[in-house]
C-alpha positions in Angstrom: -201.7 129.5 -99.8 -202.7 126.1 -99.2 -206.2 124.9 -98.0 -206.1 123.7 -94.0 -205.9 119.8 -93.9 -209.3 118.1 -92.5 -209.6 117.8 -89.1 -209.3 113.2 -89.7 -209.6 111.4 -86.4 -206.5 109.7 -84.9 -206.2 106.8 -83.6 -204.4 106.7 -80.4 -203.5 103.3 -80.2 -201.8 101.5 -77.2 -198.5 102.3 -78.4 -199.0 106.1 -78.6 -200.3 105.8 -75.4 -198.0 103.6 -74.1 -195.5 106.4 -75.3 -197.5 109.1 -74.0 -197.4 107.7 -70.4 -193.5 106.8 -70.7 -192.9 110.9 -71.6 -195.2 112.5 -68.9 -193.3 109.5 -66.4 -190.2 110.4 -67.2 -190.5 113.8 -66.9 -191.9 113.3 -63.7 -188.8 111.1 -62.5 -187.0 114.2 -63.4 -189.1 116.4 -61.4 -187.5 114.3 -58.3 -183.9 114.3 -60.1 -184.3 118.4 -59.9 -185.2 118.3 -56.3 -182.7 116.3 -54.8 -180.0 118.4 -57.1 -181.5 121.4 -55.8 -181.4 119.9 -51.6 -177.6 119.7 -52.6 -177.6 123.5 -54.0 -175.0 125.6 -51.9 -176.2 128.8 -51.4 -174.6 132.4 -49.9 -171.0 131.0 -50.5 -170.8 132.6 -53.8 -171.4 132.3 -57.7 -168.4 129.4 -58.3 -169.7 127.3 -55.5 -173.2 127.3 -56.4 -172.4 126.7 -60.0 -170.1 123.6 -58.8 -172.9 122.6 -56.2 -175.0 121.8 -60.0 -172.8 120.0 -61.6 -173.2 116.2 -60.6 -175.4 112.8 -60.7 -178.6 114.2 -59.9 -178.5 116.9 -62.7 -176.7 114.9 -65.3 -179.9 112.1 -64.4 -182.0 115.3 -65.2 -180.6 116.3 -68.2 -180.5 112.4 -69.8 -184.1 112.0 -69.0 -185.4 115.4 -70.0 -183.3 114.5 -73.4 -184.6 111.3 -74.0 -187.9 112.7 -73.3 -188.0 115.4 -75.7 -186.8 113.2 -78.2 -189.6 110.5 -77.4 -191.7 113.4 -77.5 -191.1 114.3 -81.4 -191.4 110.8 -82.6 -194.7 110.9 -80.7 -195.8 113.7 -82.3 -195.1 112.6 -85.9 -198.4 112.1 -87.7 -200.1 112.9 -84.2 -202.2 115.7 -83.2 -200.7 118.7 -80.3 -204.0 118.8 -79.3 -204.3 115.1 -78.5 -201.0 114.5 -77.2 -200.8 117.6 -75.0 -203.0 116.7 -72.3 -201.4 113.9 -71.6 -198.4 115.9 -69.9 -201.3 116.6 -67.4 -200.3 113.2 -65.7 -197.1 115.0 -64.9 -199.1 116.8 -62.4 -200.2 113.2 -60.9 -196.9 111.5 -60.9 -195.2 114.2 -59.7 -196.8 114.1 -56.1 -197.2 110.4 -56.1 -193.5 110.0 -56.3 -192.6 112.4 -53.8 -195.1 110.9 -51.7 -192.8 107.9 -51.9 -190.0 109.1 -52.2 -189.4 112.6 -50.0 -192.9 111.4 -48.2 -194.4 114.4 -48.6 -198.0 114.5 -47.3 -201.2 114.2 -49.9 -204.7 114.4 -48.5 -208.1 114.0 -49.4 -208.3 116.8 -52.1 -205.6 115.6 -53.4 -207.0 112.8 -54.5 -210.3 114.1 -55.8 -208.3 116.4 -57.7 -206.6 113.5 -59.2 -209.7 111.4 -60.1 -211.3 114.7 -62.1 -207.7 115.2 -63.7 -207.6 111.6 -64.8 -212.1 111.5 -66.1 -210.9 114.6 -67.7 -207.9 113.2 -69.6 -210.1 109.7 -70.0 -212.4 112.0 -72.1 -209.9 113.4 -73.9 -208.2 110.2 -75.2 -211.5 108.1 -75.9 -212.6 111.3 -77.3 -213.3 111.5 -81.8 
């Protein structure tokens, strides 16, 4: 059994972070990708014509993105702490709205917003943090 490496401090770095914010941006791009494929769903006409109603540009966008992604992801997280890297999939939950803000123009209010600002202190912390 071998002893538990020290807990060293890492570095972020403005590429990490510049990688970082290109994952949890992509995978909010696919967020929007996943709800246009599913506004083209067909539904109650059986299982071959749903099945055909998935396959097409806005789930093969999905599926590129998602896989570029994950592989972005796992380059990231060589030599990189989970624990560091993780919360910045958080943003996820701020780009997701903002885009469909712009792009479905779904509405966003006020508590949105605050919500955002704490989210975004919070992860601030994180990454200045050790």
């Amino acid at each position: 059994m071998s002893a538990p490496l020290p807990d060293l401090p890492v570095s972020l770095g403005a590429g990490r972070v510049l990688g970082l914010l290109t994952v949890a941006f992509t995978l909010g791009i696919g967020q929007v990708f996943f709800k246009i494929a599913a506004e083209r769903l067909v539904i109650g006409r059986g299982v071959t014509a749903f099945a055909g109603s998935l396959v097409g540009w806005p789930m093969a966008t999905v599926l590129l993105l998602y896989g570029g992604a994950t592989v972005l992801w796992v380059y990231l997280l060589h030599g990189l702490p989970l624990s560091r890297a993780y919360p910045f999939i958080a943003l996820v939950f701020a780009f997701v709205p903002l885009m469909s803000w712009l792009v479905f123009r779904d509405a966003l209010d006020l508590r949105y917003g605050l919500g955002l600002v704490l989210m975004l202190a919070g992860l601030y912390l994180i990454a200045a943090g050790r």
